[in-house]
C-alpha positions as CSV (number, residue, x, y, z in Angstrom):
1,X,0.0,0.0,0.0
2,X,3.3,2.3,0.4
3,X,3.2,2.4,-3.3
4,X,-0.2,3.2,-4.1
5,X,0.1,5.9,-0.9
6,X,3.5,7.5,-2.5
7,X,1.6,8.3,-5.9
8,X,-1.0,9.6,-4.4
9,X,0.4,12.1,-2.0
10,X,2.3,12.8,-4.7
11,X,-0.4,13.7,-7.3
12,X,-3.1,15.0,-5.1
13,X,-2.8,14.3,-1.1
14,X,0.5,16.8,-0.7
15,X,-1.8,19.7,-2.1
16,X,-4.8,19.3,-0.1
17,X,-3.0,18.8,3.4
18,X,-0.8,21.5,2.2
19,X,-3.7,23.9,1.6
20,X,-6.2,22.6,5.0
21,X,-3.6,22.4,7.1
22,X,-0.1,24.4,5.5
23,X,3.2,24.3,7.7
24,X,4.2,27.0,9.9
25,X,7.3,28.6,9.9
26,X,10.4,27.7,7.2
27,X,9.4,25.3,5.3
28,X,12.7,23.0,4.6
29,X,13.2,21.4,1.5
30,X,13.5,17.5,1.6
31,X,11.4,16.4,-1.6
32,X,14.3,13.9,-1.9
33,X,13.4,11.6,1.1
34,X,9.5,11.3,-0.8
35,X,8.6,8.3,-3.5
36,X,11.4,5.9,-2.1
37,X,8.4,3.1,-1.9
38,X,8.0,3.7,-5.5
39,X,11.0,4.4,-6.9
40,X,11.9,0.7,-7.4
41,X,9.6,1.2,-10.0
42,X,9.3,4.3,-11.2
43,X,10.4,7.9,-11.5
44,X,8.0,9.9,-9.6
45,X,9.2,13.4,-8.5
46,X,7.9,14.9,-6.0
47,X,6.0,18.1,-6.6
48,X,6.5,21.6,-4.5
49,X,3.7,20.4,-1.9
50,X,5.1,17.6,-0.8
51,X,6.7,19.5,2.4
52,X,4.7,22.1,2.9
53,X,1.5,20.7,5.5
54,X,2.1,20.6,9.4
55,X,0.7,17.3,8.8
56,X,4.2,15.6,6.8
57,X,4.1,12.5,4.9
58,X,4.9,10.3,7.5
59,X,2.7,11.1,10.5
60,X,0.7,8.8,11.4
61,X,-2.3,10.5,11.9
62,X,-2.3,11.7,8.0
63,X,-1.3,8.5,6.8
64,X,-4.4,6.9,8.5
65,X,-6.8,9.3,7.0
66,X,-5.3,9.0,3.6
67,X,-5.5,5.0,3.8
68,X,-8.8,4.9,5.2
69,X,-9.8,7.6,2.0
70,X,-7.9,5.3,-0.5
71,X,-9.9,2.0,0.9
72,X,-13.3,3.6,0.9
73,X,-13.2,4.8,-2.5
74,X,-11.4,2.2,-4.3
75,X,-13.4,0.2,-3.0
76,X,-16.6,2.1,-4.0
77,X,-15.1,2.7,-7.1
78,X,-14.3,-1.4,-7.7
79,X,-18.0,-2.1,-6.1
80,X,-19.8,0.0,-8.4
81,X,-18.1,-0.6,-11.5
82,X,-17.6,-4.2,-12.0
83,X,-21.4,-5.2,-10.4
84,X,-22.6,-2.9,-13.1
85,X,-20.8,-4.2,-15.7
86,X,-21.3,-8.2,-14.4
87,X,-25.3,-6.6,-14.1
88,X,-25.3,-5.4,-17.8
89,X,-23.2,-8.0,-19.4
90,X,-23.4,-11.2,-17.3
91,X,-26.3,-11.6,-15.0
92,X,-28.9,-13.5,-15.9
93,X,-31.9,-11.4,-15.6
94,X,-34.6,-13.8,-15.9
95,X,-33.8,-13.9,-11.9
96,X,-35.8,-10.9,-11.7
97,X,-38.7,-12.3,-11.9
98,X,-37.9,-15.2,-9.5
99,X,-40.7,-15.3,-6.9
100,X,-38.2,-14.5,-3.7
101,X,-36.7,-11.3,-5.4
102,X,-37.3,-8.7,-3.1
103,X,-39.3,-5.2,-4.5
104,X,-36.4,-2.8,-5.1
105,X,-33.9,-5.2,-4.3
106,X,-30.9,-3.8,-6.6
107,X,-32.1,-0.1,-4.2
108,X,-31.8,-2.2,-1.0
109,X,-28.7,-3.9,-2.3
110,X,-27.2,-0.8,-3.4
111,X,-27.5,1.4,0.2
112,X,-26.6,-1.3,2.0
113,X,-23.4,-1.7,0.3
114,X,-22.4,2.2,-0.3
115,X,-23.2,2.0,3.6
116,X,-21.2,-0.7,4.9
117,X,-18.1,0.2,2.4
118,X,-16.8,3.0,4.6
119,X,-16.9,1.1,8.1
120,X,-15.0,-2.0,6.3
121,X,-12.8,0.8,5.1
122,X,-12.2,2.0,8.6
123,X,-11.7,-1.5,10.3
124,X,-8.9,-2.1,7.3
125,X,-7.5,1.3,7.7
126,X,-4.7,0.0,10.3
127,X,-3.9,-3.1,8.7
128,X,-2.7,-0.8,5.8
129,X,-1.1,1.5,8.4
130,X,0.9,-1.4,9.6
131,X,2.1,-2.4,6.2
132,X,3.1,1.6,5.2
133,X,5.0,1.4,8.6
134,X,7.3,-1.9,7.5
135,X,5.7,-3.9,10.2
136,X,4.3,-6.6,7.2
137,X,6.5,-9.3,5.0
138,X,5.9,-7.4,2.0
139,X,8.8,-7.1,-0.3
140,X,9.9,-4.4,-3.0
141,X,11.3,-6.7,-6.0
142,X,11.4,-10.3,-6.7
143,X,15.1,-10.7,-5.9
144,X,14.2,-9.9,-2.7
145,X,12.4,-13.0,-2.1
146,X,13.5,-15.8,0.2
147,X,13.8,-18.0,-2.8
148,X,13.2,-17.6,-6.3
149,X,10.3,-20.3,-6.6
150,X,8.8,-18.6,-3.7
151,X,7.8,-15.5,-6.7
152,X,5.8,-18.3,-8.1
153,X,4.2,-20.0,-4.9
154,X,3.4,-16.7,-3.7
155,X,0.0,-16.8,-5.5
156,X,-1.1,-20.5,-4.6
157,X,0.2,-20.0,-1.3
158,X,-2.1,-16.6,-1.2
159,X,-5.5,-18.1,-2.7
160,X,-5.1,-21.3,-0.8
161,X,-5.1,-19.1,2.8
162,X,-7.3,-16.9,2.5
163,X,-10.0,-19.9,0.5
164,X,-9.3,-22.2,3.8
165,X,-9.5,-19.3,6.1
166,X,-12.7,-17.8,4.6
167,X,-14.4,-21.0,4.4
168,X,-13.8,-21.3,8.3
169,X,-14.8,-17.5,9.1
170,X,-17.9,-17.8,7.0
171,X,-18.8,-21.4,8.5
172,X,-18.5,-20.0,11.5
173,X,-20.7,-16.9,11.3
174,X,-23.1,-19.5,10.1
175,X,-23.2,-20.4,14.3
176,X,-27.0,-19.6,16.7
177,X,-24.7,-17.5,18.6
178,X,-23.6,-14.6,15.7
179,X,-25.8,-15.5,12.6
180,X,-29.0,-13.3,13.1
181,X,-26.7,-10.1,14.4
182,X,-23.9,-10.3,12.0
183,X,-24.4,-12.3,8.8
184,X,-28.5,-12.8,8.4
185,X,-28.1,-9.6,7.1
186,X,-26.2,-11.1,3.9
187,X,-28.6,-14.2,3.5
188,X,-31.3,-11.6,3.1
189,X,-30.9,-11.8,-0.5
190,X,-32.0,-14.8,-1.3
191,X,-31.7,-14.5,-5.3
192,X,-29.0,-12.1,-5.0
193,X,-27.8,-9.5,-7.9
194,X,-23.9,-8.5,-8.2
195,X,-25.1,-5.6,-6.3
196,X,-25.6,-8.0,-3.3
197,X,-21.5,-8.7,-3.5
198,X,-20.7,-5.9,-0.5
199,X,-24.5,-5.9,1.0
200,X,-23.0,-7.2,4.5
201,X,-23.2,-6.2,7.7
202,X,-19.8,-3.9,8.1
203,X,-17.8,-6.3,10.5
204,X,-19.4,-9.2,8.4
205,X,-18.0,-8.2,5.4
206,X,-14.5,-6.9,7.0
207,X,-14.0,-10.4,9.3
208,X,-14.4,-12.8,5.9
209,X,-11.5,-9.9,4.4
210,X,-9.2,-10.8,7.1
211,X,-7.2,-13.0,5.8
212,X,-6.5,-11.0,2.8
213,X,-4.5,-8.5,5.1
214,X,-3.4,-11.3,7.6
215,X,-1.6,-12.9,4.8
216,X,1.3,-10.5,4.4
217,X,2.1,-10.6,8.2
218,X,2.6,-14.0,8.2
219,X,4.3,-14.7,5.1
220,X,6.2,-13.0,2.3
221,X,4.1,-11.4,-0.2
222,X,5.7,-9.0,-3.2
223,X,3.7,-5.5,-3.4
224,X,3.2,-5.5,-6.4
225,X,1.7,-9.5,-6.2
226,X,-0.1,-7.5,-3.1
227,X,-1.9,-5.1,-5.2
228,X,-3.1,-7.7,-8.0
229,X,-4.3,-10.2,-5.7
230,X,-6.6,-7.5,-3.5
231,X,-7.6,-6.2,-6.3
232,X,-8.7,-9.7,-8.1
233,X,-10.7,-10.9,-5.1
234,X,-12.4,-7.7,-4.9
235,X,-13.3,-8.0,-8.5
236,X,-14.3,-12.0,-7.4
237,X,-16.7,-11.0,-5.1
238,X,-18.7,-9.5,-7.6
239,X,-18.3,-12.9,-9.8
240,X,-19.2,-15.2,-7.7
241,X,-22.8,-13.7,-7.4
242,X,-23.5,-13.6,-11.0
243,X,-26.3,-16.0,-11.2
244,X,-25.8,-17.0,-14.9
245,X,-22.4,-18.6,-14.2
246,X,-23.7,-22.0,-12.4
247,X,-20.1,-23.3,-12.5
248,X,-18.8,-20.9,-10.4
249,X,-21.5,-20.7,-8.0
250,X,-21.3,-24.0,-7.4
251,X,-17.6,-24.3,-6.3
252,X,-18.3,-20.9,-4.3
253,X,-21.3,-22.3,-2.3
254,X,-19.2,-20.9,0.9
255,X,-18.9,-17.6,-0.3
């Protein structure tokens, strides 16, 4: 996340903590310490902002806000975009006249995902805090690996985790004891659109994410690998609930 973070202080966080909350006093130049996360990668100058907020790059209040900012909208952004495409292009909408689809569903669907969104975003917020800080395994550059099989294993090792561990989470808020409070909510849509893919209850849908951020802290994960795989199972999510793919619904039955 250090990576997404650097471009975006760089191309529009510096200016708007530089302009709510500008530095007092001399303002010192050291551009040069900015974009090292990403400078493996790229060249990515830093602009004249970058020094001038009270609020510098690497406090930890700032970086919380911006992480917590770049995980609600991307994940809006991911949301909204591939369940409408998956809705337009994929779905199967003879399920709209199923006899258990709710009146207004796709509505219901909708605010209950734009509204649970930002509290997942907040309970995830420190997880990427902890990552930006270097308390993760994450890793710059494939040479950096412990092994150089280990770029490849990465990505079975990473889907067969988070599958096992998700399977457990979700069979477990399937229990008496948490089902109506925490994860009815989800089983509410019975014939469900993609719009139903982030229609949880907020710690529902931020417990069966866990071990997508546990992951990293237990085992060696490249950034960029990071980044791809976060983004896919987001994308997934949506999949899954597309009604007109039977094959996949029937090897996600857990999801």
């Amino acid at each position: 996340m250090d990576l997404v973070l650097d471009i975006l202080d760089t191309l529009l966080f510096d200016r708007v903590y530089s302009t709510l909350l500008p530095a007092s006093g001399d303002i010192h130049n050291v551009k040069s310490i900015y974009n090292q996360a990403i400078s493996e990668y790229m060249s990515l100058e830093a602009t004249e902002w970058a020094d001038r907020s009270a609020l510098q790059r690497d406090n930890i209040f700032r970086q919380t806000i911006s992480l917590f900012i770049i995980a609600w909208l991307f994940g809006t952004l991911v949301y909204l975009t591939t369940s409408t495409l998956s809705y337009i292009f994929i779905f199967d909408k003879k399920s709209l006249t199923h006899p258990k689809f709710l009146t207004r569903q796709i509505p219901l669907e909708l605010r209950a995902a734009l509204s649970a969104i930002p509290l997942m975003a907040a309970l995830t917020a420190p997880f990427f805090l902890a990552e930006v800080r270097g308390y993760s395994k994450l890793y710059a550059t494939p040479i950096s690996a412990p092994f150089p099989l280990y770029n490849v294993l990465q990505y079975p090792l990473f889907i067969a985790f988070t599958d096992f561990c998700i399977y457990w989470i979700h069979r477990g808020e399937h229990h008496p004891s948490v089902y109506k409070w925490l994860h009815k909510r989800h089983h509410r849509w019975i014939v469900p659109t993609p719009y139903a893919s982030f229609a949880f209850h907020p710690v529902d849908g931020w417990a069966q994410s866990l071990p997508y951020h546990v992951f990293p802290f237990l085992l060696p994960l490249e950034k960029r690998a990071y980044l791809a795989l976060f983004g896919f199972v987001t994308v997934w999510t949506v999949f899954i609930r597309t009604s007109s793919i039977p094959f996949i619904l029937f090897f996600t039955e857990w999801v």
